[in-house]
N, C-alpha and C positions, 0 to 999 in steps of 0.2 A: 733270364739267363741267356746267354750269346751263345748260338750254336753253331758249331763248325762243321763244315762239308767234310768229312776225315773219315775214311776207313784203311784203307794203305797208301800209304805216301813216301819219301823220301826227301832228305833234309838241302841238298841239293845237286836239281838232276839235270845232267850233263849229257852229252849224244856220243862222246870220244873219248878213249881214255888212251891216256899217252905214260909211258915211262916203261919200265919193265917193275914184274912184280916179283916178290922172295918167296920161296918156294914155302918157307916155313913160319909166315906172318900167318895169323890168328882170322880162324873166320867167323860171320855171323850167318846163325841157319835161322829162317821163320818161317814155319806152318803156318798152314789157314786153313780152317777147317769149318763145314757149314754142314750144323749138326743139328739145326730145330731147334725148338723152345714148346714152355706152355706160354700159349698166350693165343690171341686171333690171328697175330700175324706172324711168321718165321720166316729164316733165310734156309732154303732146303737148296741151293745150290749156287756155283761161282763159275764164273767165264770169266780168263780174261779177254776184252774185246780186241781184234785184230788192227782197231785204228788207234789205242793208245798201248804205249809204252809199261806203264803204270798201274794202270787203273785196273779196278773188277770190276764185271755185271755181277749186280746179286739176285737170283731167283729165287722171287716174295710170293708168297703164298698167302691167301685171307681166306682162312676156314670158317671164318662167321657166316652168319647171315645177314650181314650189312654192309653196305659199302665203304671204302673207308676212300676219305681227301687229303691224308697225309701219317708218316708215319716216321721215327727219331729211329736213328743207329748208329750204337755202341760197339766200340772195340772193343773187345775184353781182351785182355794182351797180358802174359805173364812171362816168368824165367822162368828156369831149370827148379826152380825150388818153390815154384808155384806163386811166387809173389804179384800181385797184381799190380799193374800200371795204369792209372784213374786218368780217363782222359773225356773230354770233352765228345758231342755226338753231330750228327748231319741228320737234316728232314728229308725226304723225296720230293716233296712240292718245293723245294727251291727250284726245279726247273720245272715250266710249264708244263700241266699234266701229269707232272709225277706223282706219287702215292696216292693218284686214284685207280683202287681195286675192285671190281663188281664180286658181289657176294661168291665164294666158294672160287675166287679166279685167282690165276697167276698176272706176275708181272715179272718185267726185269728190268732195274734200276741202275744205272750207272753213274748220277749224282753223287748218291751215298759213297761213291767210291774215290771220289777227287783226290790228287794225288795233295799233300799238303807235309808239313816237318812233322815228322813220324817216327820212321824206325829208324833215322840214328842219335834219335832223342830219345827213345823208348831203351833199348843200347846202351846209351850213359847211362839213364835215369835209375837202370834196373841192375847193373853192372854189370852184364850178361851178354852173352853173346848165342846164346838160346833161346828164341823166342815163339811163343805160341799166342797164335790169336783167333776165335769167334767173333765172328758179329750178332749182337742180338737186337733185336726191336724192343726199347723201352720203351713207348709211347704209341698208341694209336688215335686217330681222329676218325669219328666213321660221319657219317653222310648224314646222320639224323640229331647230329648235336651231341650225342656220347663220346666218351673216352675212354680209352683201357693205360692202365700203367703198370708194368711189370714192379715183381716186388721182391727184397733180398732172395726171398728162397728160391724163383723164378731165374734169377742168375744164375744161383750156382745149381740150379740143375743143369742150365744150360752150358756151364763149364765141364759137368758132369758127361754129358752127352759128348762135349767135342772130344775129352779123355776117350772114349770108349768107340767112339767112330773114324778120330783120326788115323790114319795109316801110314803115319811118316814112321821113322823108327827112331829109335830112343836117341835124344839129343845131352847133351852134357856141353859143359861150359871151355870153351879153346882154353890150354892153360898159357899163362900168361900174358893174356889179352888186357888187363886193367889201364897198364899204361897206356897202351893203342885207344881204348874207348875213350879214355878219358881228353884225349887229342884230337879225336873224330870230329874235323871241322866240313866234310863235303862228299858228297857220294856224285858216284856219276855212272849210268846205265847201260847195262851191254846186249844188245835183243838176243835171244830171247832173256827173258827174266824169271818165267815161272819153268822150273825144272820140271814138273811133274804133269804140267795138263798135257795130255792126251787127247782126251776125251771129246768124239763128238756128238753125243750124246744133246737131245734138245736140255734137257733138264740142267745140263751142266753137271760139274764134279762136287762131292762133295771135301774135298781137301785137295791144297795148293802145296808147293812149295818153292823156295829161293834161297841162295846164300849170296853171302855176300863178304868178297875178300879183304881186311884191314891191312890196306897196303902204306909204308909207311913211307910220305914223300920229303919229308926234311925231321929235325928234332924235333919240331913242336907240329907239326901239323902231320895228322892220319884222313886220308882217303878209305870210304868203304865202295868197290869197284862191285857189282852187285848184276846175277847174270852171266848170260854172254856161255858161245859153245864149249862143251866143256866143265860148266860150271854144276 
């Protein structure tokens, strides 16, 4: 199976954004929240890094006792009504050195986090303008030729977890956004992006967030304007 470098991305990103926006067009919110798993490997924390736009650090932790040479991450991404969004995952060792962990050590990976068409497909796909996403590790390779694979129940604890650790506040769906989503041909980015990091903290935070405005630039075509001060 073809694996993608995909943990939050945007469908497409832009550095300006020009026009004026309506006070009363339809937004889209998405948490991120990095809440552990069972497994050897977890994401216990998120940075984003200061030289991209986009992108997260994720802080990987290997509580085995073995090394590990590479390891797969999943978005797990849902609406308001918890429906999931099936998407495709990223290794660590696409970039030289990556998902090698020494026994019991951290890392922080910023491959897995490549910005790629995301959340305003995830938006359509889900008709939602509420979106909630973990990352988890479904796969690990460790150093001595073994593998671990995460297994249904291992998800949805791990959905279980971001429920119970995130701390954004309760999200609901923009009313009358369908038409807007369904138009959403182009995003374009405003720094800052993530509302909520603060934190500096080595470990990182364990929950993000961002919105992002459905500003509507002709009949058939929607803009999601995403970020930027104020937002």
């Amino acid at each position: 199976m073809e694996r993608y470098i995909v943990l939050v991305g945007l469908a497409i990103v832009c550095c300006a954004v020009t026009g004026r926006t309506t006070a009363n067009e339809p937004t889209v919110s998405i948490s991120i929240v990095a809440a552990g798993q069972e497994g050897p490997v977890a994401i216990i924390g998120l940075r984003p890094p200061p030289e991209h736009s986009v992108n997260l650090a994720l802080h990987v932790r290997n509580t085995s006792n073995k090394a590990t040479v590479d390891y797969w991450v999943e978005p797990l991404i849902r609406n308001a009504q918890g429906k999931l969004w099936n998407y495709s995952n990223g290794h660590a060792a696409a970039e030289p050195g990556g998902g090698q962990i020494p026994p019991g050590g951290d890392a922080w990976e910023i491959n897995s986090a490549a910005p790629g068409v995301l959340w305003a497909r995830v938006a359509k796909d889900l008709h939602s303008t509420c979106l909630r996403m973990t990352g988890v590790v479904i796969e690990v390779k460790f150093a001595d030729g073994t593998s671990w694979t995460i297994n249904p129940n291992q998800k949805q604890d791990a959905l279980a977890r971001a429920d119970h650790e995130g701390k954004m506040p309760s999200c609901v769906d923009s009313p009358d956004s369908e038409k807007y989503l369904e138009q959403l041909d182009s995003v374009a980015i405003r720094r800052p992006l993530y509302d909520s990091y603060q934190s500096e903290e080595p470990s990182g935070v364990q929950s993000l967030s961002f919105s992002c405005l459905l500003h509507r630039v002709n009949d058939s075509s929607v803009q999601a304007i995403c970020g930027g001060p104020g937002r």
